[in-house]
N, C-alpha and C positions, 0 to 999 in steps of 0.2 A: 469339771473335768473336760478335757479336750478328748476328743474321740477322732477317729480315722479308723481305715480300714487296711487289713494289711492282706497281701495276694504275692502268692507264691509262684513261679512260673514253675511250672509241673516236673520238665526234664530237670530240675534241679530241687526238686522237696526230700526224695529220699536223701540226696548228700549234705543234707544239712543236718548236723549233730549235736549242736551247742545251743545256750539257750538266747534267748531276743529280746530287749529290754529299747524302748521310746524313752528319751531325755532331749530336754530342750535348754538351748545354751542362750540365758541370759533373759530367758521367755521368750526366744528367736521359734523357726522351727524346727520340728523335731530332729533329731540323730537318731536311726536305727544301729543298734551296736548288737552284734552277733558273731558268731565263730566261724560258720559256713561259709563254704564257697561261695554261692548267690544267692540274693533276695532281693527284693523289691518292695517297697512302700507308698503305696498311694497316699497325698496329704490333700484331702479335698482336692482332689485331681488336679494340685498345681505341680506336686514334687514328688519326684522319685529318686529312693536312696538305697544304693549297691553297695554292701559290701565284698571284698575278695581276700583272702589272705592275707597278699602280696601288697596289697595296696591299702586296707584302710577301707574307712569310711567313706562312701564318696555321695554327695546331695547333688542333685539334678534339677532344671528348671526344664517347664514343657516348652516346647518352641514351636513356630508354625510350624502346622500339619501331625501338630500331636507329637512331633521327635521329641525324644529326651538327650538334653542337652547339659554332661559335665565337663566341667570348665575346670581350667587351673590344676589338675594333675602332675606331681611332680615327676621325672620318670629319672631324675638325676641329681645327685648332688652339686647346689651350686658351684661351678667353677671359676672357683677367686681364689686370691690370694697364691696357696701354692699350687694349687691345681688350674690356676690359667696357664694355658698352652701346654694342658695332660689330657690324657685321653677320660674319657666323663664315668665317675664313678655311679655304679646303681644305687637308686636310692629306690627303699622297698619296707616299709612296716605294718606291719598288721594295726597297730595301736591307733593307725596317723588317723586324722580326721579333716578331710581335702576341705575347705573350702573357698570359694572364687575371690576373687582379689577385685575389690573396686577399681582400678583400671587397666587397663588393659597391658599385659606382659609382654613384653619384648626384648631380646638382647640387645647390651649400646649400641647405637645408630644416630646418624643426625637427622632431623627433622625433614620431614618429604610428605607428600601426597599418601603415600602408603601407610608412611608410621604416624603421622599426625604430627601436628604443627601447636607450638605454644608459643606466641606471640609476646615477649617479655621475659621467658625464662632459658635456662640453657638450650644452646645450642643442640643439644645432644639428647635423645631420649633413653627409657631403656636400662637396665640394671645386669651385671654380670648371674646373678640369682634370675636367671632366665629359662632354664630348662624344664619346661613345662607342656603339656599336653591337651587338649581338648578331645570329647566322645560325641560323636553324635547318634544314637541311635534310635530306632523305629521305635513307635508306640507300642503299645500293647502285648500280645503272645505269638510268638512265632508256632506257627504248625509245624514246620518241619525242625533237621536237628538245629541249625545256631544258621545266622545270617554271614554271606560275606562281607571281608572287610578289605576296607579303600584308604591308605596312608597317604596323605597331601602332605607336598613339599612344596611352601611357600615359595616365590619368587620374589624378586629385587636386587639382581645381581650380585648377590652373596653380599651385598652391603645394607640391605635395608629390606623392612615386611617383617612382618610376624604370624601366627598361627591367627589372630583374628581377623584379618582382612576380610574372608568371605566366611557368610552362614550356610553351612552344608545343613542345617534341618531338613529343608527341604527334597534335599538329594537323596537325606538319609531314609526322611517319608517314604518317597514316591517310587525309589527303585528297591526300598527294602534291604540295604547295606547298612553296616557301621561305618562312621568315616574318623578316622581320627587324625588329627590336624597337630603339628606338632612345632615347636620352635627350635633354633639352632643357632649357634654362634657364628657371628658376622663380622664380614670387613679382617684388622688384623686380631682380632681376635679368636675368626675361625678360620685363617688360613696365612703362617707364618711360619718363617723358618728362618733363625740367626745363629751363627756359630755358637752363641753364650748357652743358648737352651739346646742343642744337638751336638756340638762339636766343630770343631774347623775343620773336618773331612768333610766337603759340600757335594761328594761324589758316591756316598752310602745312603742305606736306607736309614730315616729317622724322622719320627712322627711331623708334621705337621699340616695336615688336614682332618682340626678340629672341629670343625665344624660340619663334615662329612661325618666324624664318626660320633657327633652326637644324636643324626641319623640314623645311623646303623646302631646305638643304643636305643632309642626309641623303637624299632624295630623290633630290637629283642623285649625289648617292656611287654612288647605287643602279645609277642610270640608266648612270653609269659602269663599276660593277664585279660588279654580280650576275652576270652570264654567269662571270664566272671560280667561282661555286658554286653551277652549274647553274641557275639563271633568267634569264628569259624578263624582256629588260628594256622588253617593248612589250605587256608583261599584266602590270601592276601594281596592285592596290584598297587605296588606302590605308584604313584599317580603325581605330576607334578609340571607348572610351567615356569618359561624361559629361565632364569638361575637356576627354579623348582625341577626342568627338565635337566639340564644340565646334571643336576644333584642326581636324578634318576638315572641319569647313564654313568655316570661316576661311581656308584652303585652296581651298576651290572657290570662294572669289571672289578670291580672289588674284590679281592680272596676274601676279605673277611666280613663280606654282606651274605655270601653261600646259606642257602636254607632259611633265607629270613621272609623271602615274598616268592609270590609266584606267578604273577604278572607285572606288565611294567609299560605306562602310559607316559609318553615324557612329549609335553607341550612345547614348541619352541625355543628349545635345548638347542646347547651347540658344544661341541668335544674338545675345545683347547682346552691345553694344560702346560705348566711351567716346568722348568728342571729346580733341584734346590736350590742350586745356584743361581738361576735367574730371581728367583723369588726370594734375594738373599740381594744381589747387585750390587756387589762391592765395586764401588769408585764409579757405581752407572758403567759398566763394563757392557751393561745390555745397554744401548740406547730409545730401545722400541720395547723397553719392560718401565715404570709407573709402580711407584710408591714399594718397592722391595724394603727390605728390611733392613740393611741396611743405610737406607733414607732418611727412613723411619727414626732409628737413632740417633741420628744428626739432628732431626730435626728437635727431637727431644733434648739435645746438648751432651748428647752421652759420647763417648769416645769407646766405637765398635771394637776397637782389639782389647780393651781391658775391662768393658762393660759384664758384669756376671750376668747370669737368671733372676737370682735372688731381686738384683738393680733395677730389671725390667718387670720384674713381676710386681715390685713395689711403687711403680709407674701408677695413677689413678686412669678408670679407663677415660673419662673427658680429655684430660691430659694426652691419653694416646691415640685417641679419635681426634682430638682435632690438630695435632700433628701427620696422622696420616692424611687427613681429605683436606689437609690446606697444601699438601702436595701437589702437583701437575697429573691430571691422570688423563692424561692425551694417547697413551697409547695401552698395550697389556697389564692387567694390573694381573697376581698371583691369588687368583681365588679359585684354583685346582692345581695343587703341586705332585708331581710326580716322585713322590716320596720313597716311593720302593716298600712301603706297608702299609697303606690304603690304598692309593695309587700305585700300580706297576709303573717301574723304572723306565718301560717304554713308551709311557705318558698315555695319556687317556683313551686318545683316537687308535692307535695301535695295538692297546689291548684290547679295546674291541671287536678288532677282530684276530684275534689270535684263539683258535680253539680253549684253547686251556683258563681260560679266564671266562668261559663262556656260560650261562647259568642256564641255558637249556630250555628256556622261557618262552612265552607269547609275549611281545614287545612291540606295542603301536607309537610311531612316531612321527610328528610333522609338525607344520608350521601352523597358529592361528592365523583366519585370514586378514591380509591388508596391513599384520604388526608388521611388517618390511620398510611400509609407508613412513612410520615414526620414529626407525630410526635412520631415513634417509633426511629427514628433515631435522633431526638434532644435528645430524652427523658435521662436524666443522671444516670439511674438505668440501662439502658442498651445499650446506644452507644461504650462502651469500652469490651462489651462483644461478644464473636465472636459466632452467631446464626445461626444455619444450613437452618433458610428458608431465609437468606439473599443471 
């Protein structure tokens, strides 16, 4: 018989009502299966496993400094097929049983420094079944009631990164927060807008900044189920650099992020944003806008005025990734559209400051030191030229 020890964190023994049964899948390690709100399971001090209503079973690995770290969290139904470029539906069972995925998740993307490189295989990494979450929290029992919690929002200018880039254990240890780490749709997959899927009126509100709002669903997940791993769902800072900043102030003018955080850290953010239209760029009508949508379909052989949704959705995402980034993107590309329902119509920097869009928050924001340096030196107006403060 295999033995462990099982340990209840106290503010949550009385709300636990149902009964607790160990099973191991396959002779793996155990699954605690229960009805309550929270518990916790010690497996010879390697693993801890929470269940919460909403979410399932979830198994945990201890990671430096003692944090408990789960991984692979779904917080949404994958968005394919007809739910590419829909706003992301909750995905939530009691029944599920989370566990981590042998490599690392991420939304399609091409291969880079960030997302990792496979020498020999496609171009492209990354699966539309992307929407997924990571936890990191402290060790052991909180004294007081639940820990606060810190939402990161990857960077890679909305075209590449994923929730695993960095390990917040340590963050998680040492200042005593939860942090959860989350992924979102990239490139034209999180931020598009063509007459077929909205209409030929390019001058109303109509979704597309999806990849915004599979942040603001994550958010809600949050809002939903972090008390089941010990946070605190009324101290939230969502937390984020360069794209990751960006995505953070896109947020604080959001109407429909309201009540979801209540602080907001935004690393080397910057507030452009497109109109539909521009992010649309029939006939290149903007000349200083880069891979609009309708490019995009050229470039795929479609013919934009008779093109349906159903046509574009039934596009493979390689196929549309590498249509899009075999594009020019020399100048604006459309990865925040001023949509008029996630964005305000008066585009990003505008609503910012307009009282009424205003979330009333603590808001820390600047620049990392010295990142100005690297993109003086990508930049193509001036790497070939020889500058006296270099």
């Amino acid at each position: 018989m295999i033995s462990c020890s099982l340990q209840w964190l106290p503010r949550y023994e009385d709300a636990f009502a149902g009964p607790i049964s160990l099973w191991s899948r396959g002779g793996g390690a155990p699954v605690l299966l229960g009805s309550g709100p929270f518990c916790c399971v010690r497996w010879c001090g390697v693993r801890t496993i929470r269940s919460a209503p909403r979410v399932g079973t979830v198994a945990a690995t201890v990671g430096p400094e003692g944090a408990h770290v789960f991984r692979d969290i779904p917080f949404a139904l994958p968005p394919n097929g007809d739910r590419r470029w829909q706003a992301p539906v909750e995905f939530e069972r009691a029944d599920a049983v989370v566990e981590p995925f042998a490599e690392p998740v991420m939304c399609p993307q091409p291969q880079s420094q960030a997302s990792g490189q496979n020498e020999g295989k496609d171009d492209y990494l990354g699966s539309e079944d992307c929407l997924y979450l990571d936890i990191y929290a402290p060790g052991g029992q909180k004294e007081s009631a639940r820990w606060p919690v810190m939402v990161w929002v990857h960077g890679g200018s909305n075209l590449t990164g994923h929730k695993g880039t960095y390990d917040f254990a340590r963050l998680a240890a040492r200042q005593q927060v939860v942090v959860v780490v989350i992924n979102y749709r990239l490139g034209p997959l999180g931020w598009f807008s063509h007459p077929a899927l909205n209409g030929r009126q390019l001058d109303g509100p109509a979704l597309a900044n999806f990849g915004t709002l599979d942040i603001i669903e994550a958010l809600r997940w949050t809002q939903r189920n972090i008390t089941g791993f010990g946070g605190d769902a009324g101290n939230v800072t969502l937390f984020g650099e360069s794209a990751g900043g960006r995505n953070v102030f896109s947020l604080l003018a959001s109407p429909m992020a309201d009540g979801l955080f209540h602080r907001a850290i935004a690393q080397s953010g910057h507030v452009r944003s497109v109109t539909r239209s521009q992010a649309h760029n029939a006939q290149r009508q903007y000349p200083r806008v880069s891979r609009g949508s309708w490019e995009v379909a050229e470039a795929l052989g479609l013919d934009n005025e008779t093109v349906s949704a159903e046509t574009l959705r039934s596009v493979s995402a390689p196929a549309l990734l590498k249509s899009y980034f075999e594009l020019s993107e020399g100048h604006i590309q459309p990865a925040v559209i001023a949509d008029g329902v996630v964005i305000p119509e008066v585009g990003l920097q505008a609503a910012l400051a307009e009282p009424r869009y205003s979330k009333n928050i603590p808001v820390m924001a600047g620049t990392n030191r010295d990142e100005i340096t690297l993109w003086i030196g990508l930049n193509r107006y001036l790497y070939r030229c020889q500058l006296s403060f270099f």
